[in-house]
C-alpha positions in Angstrom: 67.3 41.0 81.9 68.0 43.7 80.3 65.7 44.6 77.5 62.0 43.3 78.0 62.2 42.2 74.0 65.0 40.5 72.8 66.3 37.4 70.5 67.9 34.7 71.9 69.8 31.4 70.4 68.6 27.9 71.2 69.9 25.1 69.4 71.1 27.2 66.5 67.7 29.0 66.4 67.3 32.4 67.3 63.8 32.5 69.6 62.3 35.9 70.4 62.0 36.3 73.8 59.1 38.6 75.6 59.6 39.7 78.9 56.6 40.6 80.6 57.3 40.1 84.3 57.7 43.7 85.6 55.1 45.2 83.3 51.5 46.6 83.6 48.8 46.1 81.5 49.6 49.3 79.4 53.3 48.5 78.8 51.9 45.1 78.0 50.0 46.4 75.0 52.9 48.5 74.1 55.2 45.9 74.1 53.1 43.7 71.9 52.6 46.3 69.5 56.7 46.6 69.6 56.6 42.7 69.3 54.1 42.5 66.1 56.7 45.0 64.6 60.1 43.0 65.1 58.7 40.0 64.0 57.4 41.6 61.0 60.7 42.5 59.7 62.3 40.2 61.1 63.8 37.7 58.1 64.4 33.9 58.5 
């Protein structure tokens, strides 16, 4: 996988997929943070 935060499609509905495998517990946080923001702008 390419991007640890992405979109995905699933039955015509686009899911947001977090990645977390490969991270530690700071780049977790980080992520989250980045994840709070995309789905805050994100529009149905």
């Amino acid at each position: 996988m390419d991007e640890p935060i992405r979109f995905i499609e699933h039955k015509g509905k686009q899911i947001l997929l977090l990645d977390l495998s490969h991270a530690n517990a700071h780049e977790m946080l980080l992520l989250i943070e980045e994840v709070r923001v995309t789905v805050a702008q994100h529009t149905r």
